[in-house]
N, C-alpha and C positions, 0 to 999 in steps of 0.2 A: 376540712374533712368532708363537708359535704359536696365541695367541685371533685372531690379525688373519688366517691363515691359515685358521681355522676358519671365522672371521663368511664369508671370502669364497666359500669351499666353500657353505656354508649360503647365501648369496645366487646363487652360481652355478645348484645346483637348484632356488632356489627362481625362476630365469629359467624356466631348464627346462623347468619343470613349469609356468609360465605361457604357453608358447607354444599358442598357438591351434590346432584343427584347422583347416580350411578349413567355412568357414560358409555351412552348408545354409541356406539361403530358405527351401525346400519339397520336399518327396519326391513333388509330380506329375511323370510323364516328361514332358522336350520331345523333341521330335519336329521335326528340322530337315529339311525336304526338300531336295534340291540334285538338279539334273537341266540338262544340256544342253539350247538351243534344242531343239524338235521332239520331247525324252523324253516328254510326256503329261505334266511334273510340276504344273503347274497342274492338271490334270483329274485327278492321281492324289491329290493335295490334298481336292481334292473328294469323289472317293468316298471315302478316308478319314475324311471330313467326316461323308460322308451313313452310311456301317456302324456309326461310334462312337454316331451318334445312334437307327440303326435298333438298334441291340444293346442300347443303355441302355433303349429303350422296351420292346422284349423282356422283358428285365429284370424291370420296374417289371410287367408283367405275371404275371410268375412271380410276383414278392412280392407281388402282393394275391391271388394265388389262391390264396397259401400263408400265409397271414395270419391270424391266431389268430381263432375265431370267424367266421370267413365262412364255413364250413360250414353253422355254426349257425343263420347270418341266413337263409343260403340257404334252409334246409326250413323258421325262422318265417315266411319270407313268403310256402314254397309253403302250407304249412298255414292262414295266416290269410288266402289266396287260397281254397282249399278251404274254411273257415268260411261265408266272404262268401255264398259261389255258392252253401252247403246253408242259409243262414239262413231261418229261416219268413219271411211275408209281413208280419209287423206289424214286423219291423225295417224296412221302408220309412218307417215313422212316427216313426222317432229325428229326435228335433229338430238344429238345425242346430248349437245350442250345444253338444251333448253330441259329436256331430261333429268340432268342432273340438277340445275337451275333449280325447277320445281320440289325434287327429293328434301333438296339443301335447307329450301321456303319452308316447305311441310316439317321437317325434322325442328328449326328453329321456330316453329311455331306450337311444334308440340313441348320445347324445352321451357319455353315462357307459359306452356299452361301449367306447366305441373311443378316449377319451381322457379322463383326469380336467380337472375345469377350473381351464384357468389354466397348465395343462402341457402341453410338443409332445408332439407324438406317437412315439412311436418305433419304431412296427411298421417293420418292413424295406420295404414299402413306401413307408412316408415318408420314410424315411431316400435313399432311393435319388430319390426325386421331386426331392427338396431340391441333388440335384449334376448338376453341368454336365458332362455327357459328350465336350465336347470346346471347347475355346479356341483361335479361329482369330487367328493376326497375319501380316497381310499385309504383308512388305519390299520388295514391285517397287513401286516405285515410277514404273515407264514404261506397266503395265500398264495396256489401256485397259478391260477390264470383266472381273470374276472372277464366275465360277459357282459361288461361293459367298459368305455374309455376314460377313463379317472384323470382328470386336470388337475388332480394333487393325489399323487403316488405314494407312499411311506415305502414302499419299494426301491423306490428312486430315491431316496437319502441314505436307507441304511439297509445292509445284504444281511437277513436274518438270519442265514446258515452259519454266516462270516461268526455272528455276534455269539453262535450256539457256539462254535467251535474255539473262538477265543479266551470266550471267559469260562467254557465246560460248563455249557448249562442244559438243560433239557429243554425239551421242545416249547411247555408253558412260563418258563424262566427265562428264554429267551425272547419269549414275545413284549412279557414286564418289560427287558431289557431295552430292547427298541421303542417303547413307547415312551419309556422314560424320557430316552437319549431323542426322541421326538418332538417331545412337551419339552425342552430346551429352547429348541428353535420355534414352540408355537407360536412367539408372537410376528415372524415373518410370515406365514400364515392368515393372520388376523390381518395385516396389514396387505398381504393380496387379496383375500376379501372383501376390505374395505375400498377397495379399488376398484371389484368388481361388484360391488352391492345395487349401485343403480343403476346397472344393467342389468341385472341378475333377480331372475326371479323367485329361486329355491336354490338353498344351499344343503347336498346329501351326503351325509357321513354315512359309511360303512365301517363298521365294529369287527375286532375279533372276534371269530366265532366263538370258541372259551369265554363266554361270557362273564365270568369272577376275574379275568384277565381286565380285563373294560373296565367291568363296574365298583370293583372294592381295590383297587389300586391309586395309588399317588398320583401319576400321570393322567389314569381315566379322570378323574376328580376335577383334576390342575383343567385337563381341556372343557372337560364340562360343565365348571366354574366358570371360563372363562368365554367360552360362548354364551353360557345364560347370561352374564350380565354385558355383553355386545351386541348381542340379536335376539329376537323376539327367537326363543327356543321351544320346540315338541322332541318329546321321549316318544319312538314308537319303536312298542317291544311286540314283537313277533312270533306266537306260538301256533304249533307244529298241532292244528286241529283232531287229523285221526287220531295222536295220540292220545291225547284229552279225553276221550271216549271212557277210557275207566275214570272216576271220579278221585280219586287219590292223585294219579296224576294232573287233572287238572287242580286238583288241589296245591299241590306243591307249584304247578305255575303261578297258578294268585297269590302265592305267599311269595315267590323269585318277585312277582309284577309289582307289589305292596312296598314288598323291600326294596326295591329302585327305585318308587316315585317319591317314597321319602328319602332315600338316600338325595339323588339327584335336586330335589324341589322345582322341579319344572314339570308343564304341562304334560298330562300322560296319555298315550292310546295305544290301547292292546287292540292286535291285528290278529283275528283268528286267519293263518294260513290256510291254504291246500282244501278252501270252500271246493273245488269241483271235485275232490275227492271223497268229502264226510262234509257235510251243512254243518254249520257252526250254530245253528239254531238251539241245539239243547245245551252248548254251552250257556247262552245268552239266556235261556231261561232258567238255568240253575241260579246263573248270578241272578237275577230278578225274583227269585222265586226259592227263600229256603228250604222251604218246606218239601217241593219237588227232590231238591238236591239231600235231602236226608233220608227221604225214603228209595230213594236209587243207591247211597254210600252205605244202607241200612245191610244191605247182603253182600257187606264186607263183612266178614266173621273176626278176620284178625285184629288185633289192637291197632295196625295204623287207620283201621277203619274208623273206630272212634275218635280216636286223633284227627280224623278228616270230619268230622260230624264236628266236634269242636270247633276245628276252626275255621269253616266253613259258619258258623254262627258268630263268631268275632269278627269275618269280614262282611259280615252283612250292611254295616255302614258302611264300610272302604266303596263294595259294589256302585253306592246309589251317586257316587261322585265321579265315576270312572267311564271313560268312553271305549267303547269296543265295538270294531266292525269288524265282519268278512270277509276276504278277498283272495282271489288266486292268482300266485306268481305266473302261472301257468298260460291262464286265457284272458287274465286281465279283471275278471269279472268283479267286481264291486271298490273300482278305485276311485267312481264318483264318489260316493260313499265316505273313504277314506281322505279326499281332500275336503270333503264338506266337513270331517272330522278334525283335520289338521288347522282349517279357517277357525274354526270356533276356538283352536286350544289358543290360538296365536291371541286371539282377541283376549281370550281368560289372561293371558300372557301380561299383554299391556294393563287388564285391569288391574288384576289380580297380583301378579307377581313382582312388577317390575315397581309396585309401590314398597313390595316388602325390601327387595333390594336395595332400594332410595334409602330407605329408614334405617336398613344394616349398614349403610357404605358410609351415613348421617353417626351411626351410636359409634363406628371407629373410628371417625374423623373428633368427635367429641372428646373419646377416649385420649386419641393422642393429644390434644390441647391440655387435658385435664395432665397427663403425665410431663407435659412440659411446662405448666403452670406450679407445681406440684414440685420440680425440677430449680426454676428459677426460686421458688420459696426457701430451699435450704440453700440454693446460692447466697439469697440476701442476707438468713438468719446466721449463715458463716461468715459470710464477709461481717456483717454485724459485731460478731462478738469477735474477730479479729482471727479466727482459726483460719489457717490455709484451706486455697482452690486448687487442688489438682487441676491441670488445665491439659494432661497429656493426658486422652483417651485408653490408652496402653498401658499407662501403669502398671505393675503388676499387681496381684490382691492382695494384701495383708503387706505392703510397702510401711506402714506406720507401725505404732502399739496395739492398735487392733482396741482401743480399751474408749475411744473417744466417739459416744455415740450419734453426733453430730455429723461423723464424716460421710461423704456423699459416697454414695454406693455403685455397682457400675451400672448396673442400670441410667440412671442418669448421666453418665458419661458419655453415654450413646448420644442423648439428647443435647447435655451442654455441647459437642463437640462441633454440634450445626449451632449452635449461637451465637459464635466467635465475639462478634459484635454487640451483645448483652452483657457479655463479659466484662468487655473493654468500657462498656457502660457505667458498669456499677462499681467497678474499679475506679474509675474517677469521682463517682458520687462516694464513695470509702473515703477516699483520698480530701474529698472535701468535709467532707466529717469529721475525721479528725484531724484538720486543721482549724475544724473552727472549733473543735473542744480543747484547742491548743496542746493536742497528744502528740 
């Protein structure tokens, strides 16, 4: 009793200690945009687009200026510019072959400084040439032209008019529909990603603008389940600044912003748009400051007034965990800002979230042990007392008298049906039991 105790102890941790953490794809950040009709979030996509790519080219400029030996080239060439121009008059009579001779010498001499042959190169500038600064995939699938080039289309798998007119749906019915019929195929997706991850320095979703189309749907879910637990993932939600200005509606933004970052559970930053049109400043200090933001919602007379006064005092802790900056689709203006915001969430990311994940993917992986351990127990206790094993998953239900509480249920059927070889198991251990009670 006690070796059979031990063996199970030793196979209990050794489950344990197999359970999986939650499986990174890639450590490039994604970057989900979500914004209300009329937020700029299509154009805020864009400039995002277009800084990732102006900063990378930046870059790659700093790296060859700073690159081992280009100083050096610099003053041979001014020096062998200075030679040419002091040379006597009978170097005009160098033949054409020795000309080229020299080109050939110089060219192979410059191939051996900057890289051996037959191996890349690794100066910081090439290294930096070689990555993709940013990976755009476009999920509107209603959208009729984007202002920028999307390396993954939803356009380009499925014709959204097609899908209206097929199945008779409306304009917001057909987009669920494509998203759905999209999130099928995500995981060819996931795996071009993974392909492009260590090269790739940002990976940018663009959203449906119908935002309840995105966010409280099956497919919005399926995708952004399955990015958060692939890549270090940020939620930036995007609201439409001038709006904001009356206090009720920015109020109903913070309650849309609340309700997606717990829906989603990934890192959150709200982007006040459309800074060069209205400063986002008195947004930022309503959230900072209830007291301001009650006596400005104070001369709302009507009842959503008060309603806005409430819960405006309920979000006052949400506020103090939330990142928000300002920025304009427009002139660009505050996107340092924005990516100093996106670094931070990525980091909360690894600390924060991707243990909680571990520990979710750890309590289902337990779960299912537990239901197959659970499984094989009224195996044995039938086989025991000599009642039949269903061993065809299909059976139909109520096949027997229905009256013997012992019989396994289907639930379990699911699970015996991958055991095949437990089976065949304990059917021989039956079989030797009662031969040796000489039954």
């Amino acid at each position: 009793m006690a070796t059979q105790q031990t063996s199970e102890n030793a196979a209990k941790q050794q489950q344990e200690q197999e359970v999986p953490t939650a499986p990174m794809v890639g450590t490039t950040p994604c970057i989900i945009c979500i914004g209300m009709a009329g937020s700029g979030k299509t154009s805020l996509v864009q400039r995002i687009n277009a800084y990732l790519h102006q900063r990378h080219a930046g870059r790659q400029c700093s790296s060859a200026t700073s690159a081992p030996g280009t100083e050096a080239k610099q003053a041979a060439s001014t020096a062998q510019a200075d030679t040419t121009a002091e040379a006597p008059t009978h170097a005009e009579a160098t033949t054409e072959a020795e000309t080229v001779d020299t080109t050939a010498e110089a060219m192979d001499t410059t191939a051996s400084t900057e890289a051996p042959s037959g191996e890349a190169s690794t100066t910081p500038a090439a290294a930096t040439a070689d990555r993709t600064p940013c990976y755009v995939l476009n999920l509107d699938p209603a959208v009729y032209q984007l202002p920028y080039e999307a390396n993954i289309d939803i356009r380009e798998t499925i014709n959204y008019k097609a899908v209206m007119k097929d199945y008779g749906l409306g304009p917001n019915g057909a987009i669920v529909t494509c998203l759905n019929l999209f999130a099928t195929k995500f995981d060819q997706v996931l795996s071009l990603m993974e392909k492009r991850s260590p090269t790739t320095d940002y990976f940018l979703f663009d959203t449906p603008g119908q935002i309840e189309v995105f966010t409280w749907s099956a497919s919005g879910t399926i995708i952004t389940e399955t990015l958060g637990s692939s890549f270090p993932t940020v939620v930036v939600y995007a609201i439409d600044t001038p709006r904001c200005t009356s206090p009720v509606t920015f109020m109903s933004n913070m309650l849309y912003a609340c309700s997606i970052m717990y829906k989603t559970r990934l890192p959150f930053i709200i982007v006040f748009n459309k800074v060069d049109v209205t400063s986002h400043e008195f947004a930022v200090e309503w959230m900072r400051d209830y007291e301001t933001f009650r006596d400005i919602v104070s001369e709302e007379t009507a009842y959503i007034g008060s309603m806005a006064r409430s819960m405006g005092l309920v979000l006052e802790e949400f506020y103090h965990n939330l990142r928000a900056v300002g920025v304009s689709a427009l002139t660009g203006a505050g996107m340092e800002d924005l990516f100093s915001a996106v670094d931070e969430a990525v980091n909360e990311y690894m600390t924060d979230f991707k243990p909680e994940l571990d520990e979710l993917l750890k309590k289902k992986e337990q779960e299912k042990i537990d239901r197959a351990t659970e499984s094989l127990t009224k195996l044995a206790r039938d086989m025991k007392l000599g009642g039949k094993v269903v061993l065809d998953s299909r059976a139909p239900m109520g096949a027997g008298d229905g009256d013997d509480e012992d019989d396994v249920d289907s639930d379990d059927y699911d699970d015996l049906e991958d055991s095949a070889r437990v089976v065949q198991v304990a059917t021989k251990t039956n079989d030797a039991f009662q031969r040796s009670q000489g039954l």
